[in-house]
mmJSON file of the N, C-alpha and C atoms, coordinates in Angstrom:
{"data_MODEL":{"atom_site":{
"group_PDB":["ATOM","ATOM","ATOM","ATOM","ATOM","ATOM","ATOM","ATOM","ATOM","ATOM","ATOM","ATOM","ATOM","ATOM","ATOM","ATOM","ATOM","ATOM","ATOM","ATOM","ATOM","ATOM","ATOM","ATOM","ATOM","ATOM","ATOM","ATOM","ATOM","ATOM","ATOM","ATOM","ATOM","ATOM","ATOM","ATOM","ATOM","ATOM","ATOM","ATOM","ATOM","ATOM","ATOM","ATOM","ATOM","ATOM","ATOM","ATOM","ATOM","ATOM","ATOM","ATOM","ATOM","ATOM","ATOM","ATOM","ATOM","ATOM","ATOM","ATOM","ATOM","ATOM","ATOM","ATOM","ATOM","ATOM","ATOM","ATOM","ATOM","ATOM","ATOM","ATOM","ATOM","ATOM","ATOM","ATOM","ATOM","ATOM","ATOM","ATOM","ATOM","ATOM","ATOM","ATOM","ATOM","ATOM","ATOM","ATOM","ATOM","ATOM","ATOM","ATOM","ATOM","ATOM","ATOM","ATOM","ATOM","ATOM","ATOM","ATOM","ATOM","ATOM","ATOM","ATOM","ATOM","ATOM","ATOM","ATOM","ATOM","ATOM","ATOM","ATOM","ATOM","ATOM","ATOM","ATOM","ATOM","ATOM","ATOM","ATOM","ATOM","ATOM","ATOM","ATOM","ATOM","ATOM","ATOM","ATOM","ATOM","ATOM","ATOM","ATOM","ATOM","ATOM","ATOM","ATOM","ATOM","ATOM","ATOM","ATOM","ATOM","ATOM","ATOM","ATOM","ATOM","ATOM","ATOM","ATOM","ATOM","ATOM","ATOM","ATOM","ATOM","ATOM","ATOM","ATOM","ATOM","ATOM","ATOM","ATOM","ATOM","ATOM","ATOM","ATOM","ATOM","ATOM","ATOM","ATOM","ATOM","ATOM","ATOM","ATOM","ATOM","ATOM","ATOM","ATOM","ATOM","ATOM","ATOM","ATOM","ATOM","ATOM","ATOM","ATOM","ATOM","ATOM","ATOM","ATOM","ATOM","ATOM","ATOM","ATOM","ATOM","ATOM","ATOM","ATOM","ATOM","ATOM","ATOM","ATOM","ATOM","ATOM","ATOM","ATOM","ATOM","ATOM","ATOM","ATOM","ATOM","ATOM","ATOM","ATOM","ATOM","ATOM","ATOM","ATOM","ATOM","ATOM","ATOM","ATOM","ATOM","ATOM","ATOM","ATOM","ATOM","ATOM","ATOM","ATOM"],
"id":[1,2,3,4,5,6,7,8,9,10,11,12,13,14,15,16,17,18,19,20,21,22,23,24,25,26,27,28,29,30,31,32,33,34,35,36,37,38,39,40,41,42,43,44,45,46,47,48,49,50,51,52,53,54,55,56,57,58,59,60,61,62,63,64,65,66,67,68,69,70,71,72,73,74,75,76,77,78,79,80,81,82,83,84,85,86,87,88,89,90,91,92,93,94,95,96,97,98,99,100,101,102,103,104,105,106,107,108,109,110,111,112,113,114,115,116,117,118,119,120,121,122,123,124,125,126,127,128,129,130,131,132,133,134,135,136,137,138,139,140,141,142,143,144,145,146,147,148,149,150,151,152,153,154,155,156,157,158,159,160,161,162,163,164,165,166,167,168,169,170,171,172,173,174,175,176,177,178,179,180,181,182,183,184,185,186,187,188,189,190,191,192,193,194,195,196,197,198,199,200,201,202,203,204,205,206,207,208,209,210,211,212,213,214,215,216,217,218,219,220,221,222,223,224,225,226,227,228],
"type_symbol":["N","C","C","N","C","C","N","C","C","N","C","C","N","C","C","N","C","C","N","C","C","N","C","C","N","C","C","N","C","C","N","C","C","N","C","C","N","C","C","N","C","C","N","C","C","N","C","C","N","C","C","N","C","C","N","C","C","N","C","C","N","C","C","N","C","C","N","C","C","N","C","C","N","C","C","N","C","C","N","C","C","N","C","C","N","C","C","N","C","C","N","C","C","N","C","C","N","C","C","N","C","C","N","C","C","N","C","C","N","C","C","N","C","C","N","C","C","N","C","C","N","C","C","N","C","C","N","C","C","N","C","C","N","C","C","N","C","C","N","C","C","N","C","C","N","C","C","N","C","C","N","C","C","N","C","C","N","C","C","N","C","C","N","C","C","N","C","C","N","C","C","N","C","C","N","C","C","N","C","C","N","C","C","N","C","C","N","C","C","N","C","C","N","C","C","N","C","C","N","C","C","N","C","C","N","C","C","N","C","C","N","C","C","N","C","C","N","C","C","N","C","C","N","C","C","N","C","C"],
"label_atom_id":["N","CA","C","N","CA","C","N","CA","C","N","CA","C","N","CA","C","N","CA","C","N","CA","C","N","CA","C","N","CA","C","N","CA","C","N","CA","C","N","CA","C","N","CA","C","N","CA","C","N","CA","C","N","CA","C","N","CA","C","N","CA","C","N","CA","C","N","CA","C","N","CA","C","N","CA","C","N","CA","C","N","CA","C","N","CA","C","N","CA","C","N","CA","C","N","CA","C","N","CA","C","N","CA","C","N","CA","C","N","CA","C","N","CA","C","N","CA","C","N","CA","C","N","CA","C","N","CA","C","N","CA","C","N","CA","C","N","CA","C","N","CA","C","N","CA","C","N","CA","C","N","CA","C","N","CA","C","N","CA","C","N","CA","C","N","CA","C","N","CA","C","N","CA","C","N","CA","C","N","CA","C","N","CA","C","N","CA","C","N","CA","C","N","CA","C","N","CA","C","N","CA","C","N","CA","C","N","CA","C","N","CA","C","N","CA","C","N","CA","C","N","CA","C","N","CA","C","N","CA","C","N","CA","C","N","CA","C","N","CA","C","N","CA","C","N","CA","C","N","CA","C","N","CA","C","N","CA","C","N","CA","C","N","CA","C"],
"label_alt_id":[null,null,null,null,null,null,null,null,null,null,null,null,null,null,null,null,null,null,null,null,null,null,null,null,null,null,null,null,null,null,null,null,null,null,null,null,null,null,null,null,null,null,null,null,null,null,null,null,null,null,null,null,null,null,null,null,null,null,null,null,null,null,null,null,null,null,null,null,null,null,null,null,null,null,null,null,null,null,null,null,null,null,null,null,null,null,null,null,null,null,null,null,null,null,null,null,null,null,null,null,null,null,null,null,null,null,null,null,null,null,null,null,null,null,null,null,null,null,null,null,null,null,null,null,null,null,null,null,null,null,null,null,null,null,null,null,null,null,null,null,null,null,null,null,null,null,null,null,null,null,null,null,null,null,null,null,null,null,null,null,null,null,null,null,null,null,null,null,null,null,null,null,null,null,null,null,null,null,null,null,null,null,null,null,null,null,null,null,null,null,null,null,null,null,null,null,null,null,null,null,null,null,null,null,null,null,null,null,null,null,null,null,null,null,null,null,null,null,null,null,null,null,null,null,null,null,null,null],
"label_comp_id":["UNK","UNK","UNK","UNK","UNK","UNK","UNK","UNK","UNK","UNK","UNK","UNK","UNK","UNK","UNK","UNK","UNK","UNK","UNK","UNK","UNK","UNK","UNK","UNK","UNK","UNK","UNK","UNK","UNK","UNK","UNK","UNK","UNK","UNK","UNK","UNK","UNK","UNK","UNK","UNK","UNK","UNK","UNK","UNK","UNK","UNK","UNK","UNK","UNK","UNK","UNK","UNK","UNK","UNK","UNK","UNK","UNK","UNK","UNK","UNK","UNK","UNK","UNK","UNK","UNK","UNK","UNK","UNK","UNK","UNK","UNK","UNK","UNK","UNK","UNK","UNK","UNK","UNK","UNK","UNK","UNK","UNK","UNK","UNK","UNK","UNK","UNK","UNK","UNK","UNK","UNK","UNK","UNK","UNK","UNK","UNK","UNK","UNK","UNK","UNK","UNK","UNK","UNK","UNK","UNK","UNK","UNK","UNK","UNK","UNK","UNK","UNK","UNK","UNK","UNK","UNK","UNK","UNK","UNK","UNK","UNK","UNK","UNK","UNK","UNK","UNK","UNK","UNK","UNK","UNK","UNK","UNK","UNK","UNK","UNK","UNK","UNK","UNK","UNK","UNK","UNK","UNK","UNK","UNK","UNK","UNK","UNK","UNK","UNK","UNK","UNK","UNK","UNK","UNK","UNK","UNK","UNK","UNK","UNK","UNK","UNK","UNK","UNK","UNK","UNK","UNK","UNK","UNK","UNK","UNK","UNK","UNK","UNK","UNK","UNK","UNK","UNK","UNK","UNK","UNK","UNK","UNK","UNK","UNK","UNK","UNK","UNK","UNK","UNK","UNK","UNK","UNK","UNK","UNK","UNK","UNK","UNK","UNK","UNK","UNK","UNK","UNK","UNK","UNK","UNK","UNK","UNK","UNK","UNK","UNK","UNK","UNK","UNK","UNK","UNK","UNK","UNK","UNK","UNK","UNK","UNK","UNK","UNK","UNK","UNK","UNK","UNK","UNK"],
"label_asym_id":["A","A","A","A","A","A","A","A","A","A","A","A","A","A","A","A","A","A","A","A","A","A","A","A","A","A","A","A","A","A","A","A","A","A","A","A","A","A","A","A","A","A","A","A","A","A","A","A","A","A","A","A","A","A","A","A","A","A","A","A","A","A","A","A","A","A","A","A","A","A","A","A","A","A","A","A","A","A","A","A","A","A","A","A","A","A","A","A","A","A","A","A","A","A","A","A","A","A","A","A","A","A","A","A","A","A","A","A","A","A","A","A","A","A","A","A","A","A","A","A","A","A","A","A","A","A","A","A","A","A","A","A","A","A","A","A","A","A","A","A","A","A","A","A","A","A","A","A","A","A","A","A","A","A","A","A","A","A","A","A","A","A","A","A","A","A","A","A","A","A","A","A","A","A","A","A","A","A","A","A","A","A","A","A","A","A","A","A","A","A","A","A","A","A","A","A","A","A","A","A","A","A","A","A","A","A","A","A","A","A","A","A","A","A","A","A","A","A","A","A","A","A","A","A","A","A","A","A"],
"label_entity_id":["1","1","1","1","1","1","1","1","1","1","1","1","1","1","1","1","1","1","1","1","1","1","1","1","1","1","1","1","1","1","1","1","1","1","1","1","1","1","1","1","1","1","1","1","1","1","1","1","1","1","1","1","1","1","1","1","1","1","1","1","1","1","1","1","1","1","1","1","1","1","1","1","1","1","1","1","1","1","1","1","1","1","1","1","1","1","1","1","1","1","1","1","1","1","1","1","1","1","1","1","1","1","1","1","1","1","1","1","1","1","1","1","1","1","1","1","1","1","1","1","1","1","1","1","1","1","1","1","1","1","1","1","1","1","1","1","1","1","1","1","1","1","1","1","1","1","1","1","1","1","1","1","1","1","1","1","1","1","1","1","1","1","1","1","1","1","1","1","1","1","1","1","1","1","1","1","1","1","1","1","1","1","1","1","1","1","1","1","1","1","1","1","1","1","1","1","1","1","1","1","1","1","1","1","1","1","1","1","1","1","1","1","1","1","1","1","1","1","1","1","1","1","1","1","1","1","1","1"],
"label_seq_id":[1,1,1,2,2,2,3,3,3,4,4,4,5,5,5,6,6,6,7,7,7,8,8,8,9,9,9,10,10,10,11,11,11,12,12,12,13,13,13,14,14,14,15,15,15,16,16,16,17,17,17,18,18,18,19,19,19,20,20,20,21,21,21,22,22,22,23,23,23,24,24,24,25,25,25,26,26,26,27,27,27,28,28,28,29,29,29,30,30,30,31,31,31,32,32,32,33,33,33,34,34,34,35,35,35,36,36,36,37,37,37,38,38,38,39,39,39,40,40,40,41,41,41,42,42,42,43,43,43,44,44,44,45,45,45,46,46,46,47,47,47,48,48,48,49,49,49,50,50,50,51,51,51,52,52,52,53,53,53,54,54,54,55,55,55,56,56,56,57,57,57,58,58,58,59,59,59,60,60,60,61,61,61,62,62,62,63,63,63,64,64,64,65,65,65,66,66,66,67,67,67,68,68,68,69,69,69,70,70,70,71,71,71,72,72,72,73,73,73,74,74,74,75,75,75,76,76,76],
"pdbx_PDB_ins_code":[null,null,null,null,null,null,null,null,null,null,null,null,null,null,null,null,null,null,null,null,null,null,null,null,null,null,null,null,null,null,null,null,null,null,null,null,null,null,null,null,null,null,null,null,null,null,null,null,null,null,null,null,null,null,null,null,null,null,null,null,null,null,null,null,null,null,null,null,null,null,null,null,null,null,null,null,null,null,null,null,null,null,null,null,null,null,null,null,null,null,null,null,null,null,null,null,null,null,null,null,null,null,null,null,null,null,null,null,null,null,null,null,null,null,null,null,null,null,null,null,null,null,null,null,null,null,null,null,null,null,null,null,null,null,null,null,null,null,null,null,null,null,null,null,null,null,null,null,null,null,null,null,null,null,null,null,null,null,null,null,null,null,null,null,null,null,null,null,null,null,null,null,null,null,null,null,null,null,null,null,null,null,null,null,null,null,null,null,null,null,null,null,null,null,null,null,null,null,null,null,null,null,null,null,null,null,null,null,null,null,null,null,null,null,null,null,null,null,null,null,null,null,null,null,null,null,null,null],
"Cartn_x":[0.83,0.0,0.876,0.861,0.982,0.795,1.387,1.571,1.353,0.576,0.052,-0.811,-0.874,-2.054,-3.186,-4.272,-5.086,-6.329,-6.947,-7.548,-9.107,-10.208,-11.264,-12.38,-12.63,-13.454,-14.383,-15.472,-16.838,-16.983,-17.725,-17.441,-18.636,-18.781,-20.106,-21.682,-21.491,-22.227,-22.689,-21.684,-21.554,-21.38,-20.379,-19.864,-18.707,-18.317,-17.059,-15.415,-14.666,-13.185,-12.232,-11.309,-10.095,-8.53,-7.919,-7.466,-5.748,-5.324,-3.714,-2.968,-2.27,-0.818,-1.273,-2.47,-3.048,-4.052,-4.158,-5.583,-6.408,-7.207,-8.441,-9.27,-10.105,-10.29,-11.921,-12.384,-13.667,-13.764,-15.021,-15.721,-16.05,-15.254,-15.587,-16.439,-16.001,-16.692,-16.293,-17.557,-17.699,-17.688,-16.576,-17.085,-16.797,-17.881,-17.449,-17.085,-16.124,-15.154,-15.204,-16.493,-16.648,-16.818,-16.033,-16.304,-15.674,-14.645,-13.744,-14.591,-14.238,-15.224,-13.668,-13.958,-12.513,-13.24,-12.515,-13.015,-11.938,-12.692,-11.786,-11.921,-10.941,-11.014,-10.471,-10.988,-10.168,-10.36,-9.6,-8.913,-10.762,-11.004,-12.455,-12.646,-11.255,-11.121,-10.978,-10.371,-9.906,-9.915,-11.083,-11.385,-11.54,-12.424,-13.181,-12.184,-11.049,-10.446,-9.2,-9.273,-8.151,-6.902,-7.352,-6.433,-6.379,-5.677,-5.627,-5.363,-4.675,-4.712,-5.503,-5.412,-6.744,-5.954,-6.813,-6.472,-7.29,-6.43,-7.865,-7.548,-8.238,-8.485,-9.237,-9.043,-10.0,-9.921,-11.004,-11.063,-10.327,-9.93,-9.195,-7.974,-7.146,-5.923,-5.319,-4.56,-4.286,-3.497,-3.982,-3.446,-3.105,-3.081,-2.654,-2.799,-2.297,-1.941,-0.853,-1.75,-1.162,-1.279,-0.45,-0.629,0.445,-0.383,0.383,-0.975,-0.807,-1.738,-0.993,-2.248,-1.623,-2.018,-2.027,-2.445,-1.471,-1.623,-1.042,-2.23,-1.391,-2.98,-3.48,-4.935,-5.605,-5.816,-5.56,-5.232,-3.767,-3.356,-1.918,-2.158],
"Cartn_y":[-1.183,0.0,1.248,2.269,3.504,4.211,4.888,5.951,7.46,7.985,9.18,9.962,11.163,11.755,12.316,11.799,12.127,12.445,13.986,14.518,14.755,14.432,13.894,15.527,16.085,17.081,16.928,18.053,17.764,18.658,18.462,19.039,20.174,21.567,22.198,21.574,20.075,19.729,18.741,18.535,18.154,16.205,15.855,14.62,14.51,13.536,13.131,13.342,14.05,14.595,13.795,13.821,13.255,14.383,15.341,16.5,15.457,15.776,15.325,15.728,16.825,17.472,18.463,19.061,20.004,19.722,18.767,17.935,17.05,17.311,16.756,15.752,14.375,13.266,13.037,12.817,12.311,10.53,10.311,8.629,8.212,7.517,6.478,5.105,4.554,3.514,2.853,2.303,1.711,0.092,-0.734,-2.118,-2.407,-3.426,-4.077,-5.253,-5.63,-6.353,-7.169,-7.942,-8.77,-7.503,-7.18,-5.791,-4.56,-4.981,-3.771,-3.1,-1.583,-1.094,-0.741,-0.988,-0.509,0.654,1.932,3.021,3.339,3.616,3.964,5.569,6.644,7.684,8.318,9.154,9.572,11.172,12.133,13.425,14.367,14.846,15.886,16.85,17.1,18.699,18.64,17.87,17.541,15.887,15.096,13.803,14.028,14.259,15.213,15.592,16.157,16.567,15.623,14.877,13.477,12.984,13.828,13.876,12.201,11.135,9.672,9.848,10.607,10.37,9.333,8.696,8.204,7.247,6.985,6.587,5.319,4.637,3.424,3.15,2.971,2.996,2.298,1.426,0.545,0.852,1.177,1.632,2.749,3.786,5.266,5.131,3.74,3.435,3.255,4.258,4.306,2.995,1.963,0.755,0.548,2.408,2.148,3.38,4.269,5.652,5.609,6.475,7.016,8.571,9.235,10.755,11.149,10.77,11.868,12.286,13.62,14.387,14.864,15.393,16.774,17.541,17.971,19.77,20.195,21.443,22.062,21.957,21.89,21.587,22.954,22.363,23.681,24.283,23.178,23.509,23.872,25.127,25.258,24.906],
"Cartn_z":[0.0,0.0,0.0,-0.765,-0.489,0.591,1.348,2.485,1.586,1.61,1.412,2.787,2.849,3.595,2.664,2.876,1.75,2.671,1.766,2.214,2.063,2.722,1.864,2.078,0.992,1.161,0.391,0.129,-0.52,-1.475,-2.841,-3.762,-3.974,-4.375,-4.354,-4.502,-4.681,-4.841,-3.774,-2.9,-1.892,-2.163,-2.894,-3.269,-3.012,-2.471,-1.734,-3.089,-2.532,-2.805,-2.128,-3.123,-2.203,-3.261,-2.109,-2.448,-2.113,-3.055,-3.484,-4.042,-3.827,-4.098,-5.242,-5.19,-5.998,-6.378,-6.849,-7.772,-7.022,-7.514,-6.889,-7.454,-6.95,-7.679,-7.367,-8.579,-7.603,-7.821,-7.208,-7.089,-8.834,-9.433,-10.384,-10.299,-9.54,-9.259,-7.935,-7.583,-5.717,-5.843,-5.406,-5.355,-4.083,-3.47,-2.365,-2.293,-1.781,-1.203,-0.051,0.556,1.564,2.678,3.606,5.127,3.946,3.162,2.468,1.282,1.213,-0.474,-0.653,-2.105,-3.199,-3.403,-3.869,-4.808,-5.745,-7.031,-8.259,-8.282,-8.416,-8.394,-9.583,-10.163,-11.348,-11.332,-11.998,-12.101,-12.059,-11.628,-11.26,-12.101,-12.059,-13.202,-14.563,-14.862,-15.98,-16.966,-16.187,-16.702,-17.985,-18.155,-19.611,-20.751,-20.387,-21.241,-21.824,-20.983,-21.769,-20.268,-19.582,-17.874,-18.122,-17.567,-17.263,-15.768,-15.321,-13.647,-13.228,-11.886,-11.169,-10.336,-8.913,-7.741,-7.533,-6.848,-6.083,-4.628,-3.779,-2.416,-1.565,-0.847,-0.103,1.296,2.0,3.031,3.672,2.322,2.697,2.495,1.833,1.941,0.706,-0.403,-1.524,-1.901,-2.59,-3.149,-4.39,-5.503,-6.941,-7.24,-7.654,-8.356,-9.178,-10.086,-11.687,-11.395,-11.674,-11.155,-12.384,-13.881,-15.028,-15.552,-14.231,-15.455,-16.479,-17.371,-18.401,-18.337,-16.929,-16.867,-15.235,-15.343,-13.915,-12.363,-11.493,-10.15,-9.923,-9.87,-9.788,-8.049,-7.074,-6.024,-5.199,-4.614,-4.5,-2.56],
"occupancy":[1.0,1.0,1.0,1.0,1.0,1.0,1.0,1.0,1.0,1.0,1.0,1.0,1.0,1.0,1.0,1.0,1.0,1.0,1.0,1.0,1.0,1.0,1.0,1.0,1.0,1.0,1.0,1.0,1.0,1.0,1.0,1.0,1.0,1.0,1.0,1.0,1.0,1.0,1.0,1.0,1.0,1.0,1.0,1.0,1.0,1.0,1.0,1.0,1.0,1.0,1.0,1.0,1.0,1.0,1.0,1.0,1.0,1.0,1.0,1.0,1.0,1.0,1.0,1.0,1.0,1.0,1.0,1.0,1.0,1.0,1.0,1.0,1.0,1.0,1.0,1.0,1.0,1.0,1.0,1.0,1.0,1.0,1.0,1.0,1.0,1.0,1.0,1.0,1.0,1.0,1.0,1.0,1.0,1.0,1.0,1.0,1.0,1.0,1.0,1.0,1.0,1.0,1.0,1.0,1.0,1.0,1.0,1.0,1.0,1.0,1.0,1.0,1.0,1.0,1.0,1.0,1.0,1.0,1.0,1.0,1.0,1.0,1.0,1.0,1.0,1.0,1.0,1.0,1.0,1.0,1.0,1.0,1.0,1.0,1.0,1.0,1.0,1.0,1.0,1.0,1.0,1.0,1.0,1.0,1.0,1.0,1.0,1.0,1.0,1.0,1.0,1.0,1.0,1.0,1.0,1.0,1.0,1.0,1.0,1.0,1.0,1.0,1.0,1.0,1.0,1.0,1.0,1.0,1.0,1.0,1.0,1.0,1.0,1.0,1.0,1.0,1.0,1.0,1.0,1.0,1.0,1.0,1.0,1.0,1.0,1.0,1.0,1.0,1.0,1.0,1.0,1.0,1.0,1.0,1.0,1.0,1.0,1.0,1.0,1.0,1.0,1.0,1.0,1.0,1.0,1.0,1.0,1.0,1.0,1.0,1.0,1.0,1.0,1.0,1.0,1.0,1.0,1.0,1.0,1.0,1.0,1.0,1.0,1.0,1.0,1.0,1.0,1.0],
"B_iso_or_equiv":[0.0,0.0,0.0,0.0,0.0,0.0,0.0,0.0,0.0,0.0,0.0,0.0,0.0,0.0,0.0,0.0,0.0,0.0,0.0,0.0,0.0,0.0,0.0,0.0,0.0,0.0,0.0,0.0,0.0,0.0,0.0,0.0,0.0,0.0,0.0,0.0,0.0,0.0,0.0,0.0,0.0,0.0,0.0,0.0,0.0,0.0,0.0,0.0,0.0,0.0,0.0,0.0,0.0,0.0,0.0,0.0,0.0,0.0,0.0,0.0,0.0,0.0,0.0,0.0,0.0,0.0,0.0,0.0,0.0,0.0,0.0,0.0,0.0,0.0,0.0,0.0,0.0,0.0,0.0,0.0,0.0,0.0,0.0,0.0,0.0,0.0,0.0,0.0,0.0,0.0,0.0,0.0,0.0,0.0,0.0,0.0,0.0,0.0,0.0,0.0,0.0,0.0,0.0,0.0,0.0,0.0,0.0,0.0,0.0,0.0,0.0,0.0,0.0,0.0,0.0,0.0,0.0,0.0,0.0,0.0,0.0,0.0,0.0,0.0,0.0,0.0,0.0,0.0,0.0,0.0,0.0,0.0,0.0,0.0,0.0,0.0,0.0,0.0,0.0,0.0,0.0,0.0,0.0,0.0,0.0,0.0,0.0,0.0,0.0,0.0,0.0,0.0,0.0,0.0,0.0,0.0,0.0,0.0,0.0,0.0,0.0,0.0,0.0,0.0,0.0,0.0,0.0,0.0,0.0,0.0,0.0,0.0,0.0,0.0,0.0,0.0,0.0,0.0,0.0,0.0,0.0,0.0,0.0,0.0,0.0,0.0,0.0,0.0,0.0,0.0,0.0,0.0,0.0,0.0,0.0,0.0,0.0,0.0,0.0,0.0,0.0,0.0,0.0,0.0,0.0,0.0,0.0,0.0,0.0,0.0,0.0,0.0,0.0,0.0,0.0,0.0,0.0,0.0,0.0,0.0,0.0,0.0,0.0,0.0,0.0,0.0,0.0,0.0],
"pdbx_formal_charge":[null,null,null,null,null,null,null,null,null,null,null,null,null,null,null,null,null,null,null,null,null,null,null,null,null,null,null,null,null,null,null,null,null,null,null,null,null,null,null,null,null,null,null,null,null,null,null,null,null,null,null,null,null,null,null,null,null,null,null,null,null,null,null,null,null,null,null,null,null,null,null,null,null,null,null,null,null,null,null,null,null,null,null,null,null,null,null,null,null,null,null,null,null,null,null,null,null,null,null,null,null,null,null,null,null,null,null,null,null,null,null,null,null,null,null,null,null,null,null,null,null,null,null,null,null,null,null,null,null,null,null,null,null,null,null,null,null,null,null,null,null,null,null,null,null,null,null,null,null,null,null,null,null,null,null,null,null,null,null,null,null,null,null,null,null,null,null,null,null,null,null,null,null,null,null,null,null,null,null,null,null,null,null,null,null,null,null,null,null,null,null,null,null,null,null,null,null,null,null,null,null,null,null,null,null,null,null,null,null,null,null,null,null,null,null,null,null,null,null,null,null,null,null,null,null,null,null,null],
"auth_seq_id":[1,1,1,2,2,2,3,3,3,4,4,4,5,5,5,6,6,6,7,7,7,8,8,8,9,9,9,10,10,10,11,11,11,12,12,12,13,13,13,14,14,14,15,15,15,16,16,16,17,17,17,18,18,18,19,19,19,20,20,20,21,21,21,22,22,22,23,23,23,24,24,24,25,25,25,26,26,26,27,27,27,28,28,28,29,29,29,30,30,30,31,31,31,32,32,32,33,33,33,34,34,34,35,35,35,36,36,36,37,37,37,38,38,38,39,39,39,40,40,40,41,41,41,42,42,42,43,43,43,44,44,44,45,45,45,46,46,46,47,47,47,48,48,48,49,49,49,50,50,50,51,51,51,52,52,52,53,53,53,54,54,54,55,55,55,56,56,56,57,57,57,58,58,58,59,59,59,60,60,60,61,61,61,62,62,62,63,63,63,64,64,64,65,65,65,66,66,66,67,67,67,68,68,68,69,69,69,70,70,70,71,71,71,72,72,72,73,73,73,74,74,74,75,75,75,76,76,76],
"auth_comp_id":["UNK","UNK","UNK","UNK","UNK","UNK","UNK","UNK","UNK","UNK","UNK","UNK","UNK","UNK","UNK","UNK","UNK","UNK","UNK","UNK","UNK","UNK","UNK","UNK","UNK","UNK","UNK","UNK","UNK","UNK","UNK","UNK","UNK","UNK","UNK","UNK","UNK","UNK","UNK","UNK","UNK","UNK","UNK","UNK","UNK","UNK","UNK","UNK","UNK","UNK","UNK","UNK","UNK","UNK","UNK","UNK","UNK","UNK","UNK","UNK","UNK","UNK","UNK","UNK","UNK","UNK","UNK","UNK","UNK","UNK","UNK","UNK","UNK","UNK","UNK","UNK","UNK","UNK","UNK","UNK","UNK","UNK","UNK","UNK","UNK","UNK","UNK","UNK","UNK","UNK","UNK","UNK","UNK","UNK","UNK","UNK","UNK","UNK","UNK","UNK","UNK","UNK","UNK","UNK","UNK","UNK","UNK","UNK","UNK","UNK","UNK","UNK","UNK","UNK","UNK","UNK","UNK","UNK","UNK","UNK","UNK","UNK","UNK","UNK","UNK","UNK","UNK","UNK","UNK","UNK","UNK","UNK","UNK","UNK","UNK","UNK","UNK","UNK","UNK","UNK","UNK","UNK","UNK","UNK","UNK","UNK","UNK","UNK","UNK","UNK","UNK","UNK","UNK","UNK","UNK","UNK","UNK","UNK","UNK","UNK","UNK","UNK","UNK","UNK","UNK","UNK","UNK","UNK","UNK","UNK","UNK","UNK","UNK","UNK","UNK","UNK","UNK","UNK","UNK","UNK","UNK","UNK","UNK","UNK","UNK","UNK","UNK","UNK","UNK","UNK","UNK","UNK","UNK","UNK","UNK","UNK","UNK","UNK","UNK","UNK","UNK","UNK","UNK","UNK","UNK","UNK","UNK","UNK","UNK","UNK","UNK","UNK","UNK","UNK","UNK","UNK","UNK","UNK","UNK","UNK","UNK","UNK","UNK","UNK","UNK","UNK","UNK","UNK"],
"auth_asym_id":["A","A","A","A","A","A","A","A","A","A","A","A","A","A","A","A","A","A","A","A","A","A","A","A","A","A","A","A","A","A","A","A","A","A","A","A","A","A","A","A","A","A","A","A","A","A","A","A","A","A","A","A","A","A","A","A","A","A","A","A","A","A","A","A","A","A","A","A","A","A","A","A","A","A","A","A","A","A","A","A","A","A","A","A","A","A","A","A","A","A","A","A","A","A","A","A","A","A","A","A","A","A","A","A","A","A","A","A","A","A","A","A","A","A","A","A","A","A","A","A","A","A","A","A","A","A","A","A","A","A","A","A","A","A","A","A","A","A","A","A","A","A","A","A","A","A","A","A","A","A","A","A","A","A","A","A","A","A","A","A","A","A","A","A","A","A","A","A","A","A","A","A","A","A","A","A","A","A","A","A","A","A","A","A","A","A","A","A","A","A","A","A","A","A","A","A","A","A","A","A","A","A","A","A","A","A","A","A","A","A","A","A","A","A","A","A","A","A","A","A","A","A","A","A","A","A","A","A"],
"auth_atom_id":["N","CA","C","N","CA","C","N","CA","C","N","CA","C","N","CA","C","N","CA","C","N","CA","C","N","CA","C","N","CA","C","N","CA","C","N","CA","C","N","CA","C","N","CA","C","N","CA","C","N","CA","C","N","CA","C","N","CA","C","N","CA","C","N","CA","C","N","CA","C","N","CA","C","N","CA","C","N","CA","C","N","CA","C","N","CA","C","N","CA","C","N","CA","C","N","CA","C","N","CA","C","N","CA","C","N","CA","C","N","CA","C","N","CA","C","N","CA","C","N","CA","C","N","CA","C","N","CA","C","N","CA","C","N","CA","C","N","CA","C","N","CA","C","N","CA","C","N","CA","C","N","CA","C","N","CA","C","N","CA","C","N","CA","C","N","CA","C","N","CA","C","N","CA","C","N","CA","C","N","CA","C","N","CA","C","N","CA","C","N","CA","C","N","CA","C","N","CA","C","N","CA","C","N","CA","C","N","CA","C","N","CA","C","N","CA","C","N","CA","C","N","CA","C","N","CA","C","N","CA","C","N","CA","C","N","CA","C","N","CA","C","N","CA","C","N","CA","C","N","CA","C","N","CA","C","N","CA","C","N","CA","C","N","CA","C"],
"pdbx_PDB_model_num":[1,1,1,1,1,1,1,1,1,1,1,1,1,1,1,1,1,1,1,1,1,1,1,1,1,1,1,1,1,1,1,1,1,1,1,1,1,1,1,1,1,1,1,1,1,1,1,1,1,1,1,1,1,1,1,1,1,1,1,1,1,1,1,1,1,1,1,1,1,1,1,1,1,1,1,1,1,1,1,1,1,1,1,1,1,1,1,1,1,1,1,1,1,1,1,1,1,1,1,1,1,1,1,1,1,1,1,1,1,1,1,1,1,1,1,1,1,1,1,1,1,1,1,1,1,1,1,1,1,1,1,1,1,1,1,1,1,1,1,1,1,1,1,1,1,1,1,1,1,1,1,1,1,1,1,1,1,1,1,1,1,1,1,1,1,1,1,1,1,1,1,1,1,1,1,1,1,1,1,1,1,1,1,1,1,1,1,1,1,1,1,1,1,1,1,1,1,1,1,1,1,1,1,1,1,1,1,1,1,1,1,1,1,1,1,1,1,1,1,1,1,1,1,1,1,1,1,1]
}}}
């Protein structure tokens, strides 16, 4: 597993964030896992535009990141 501090905030719309070294990810997809949920996270800002970033996480605990975006973070 990855050691990160990852930060979970809510989006104006009030949908779960996870804020990482500028960029920000939202919920792709939810599977559960017996007690464990996996979540697939991918780039918020910039999915849309061709971003590949994206995170996965089971129970808050980063177990796979790709972090090439192609853009600059929109959070400093």
């Amino acid at each position: 597993m990855i050691k990160r501090k990852l930060v979970f905030i809510n989006s104006r719309r009030g949908n779960p964030l996870i804020l990482l070294s500028g960029y920000t990810y939202s919920v792709k997809a939810i599977k559960k896992l017996g007690a464990n949920v996996k979540r697939r996270w991918h780039c918020s800002t910039h999915n849309a535009r061709g971003c590949r970033a994206n995170l996965c996480t089971i129970d808050g605990e980063i177990i796979m990141m790709k972090t090439n975006h192609n853009h600059d973070p929109v959070h400093q």
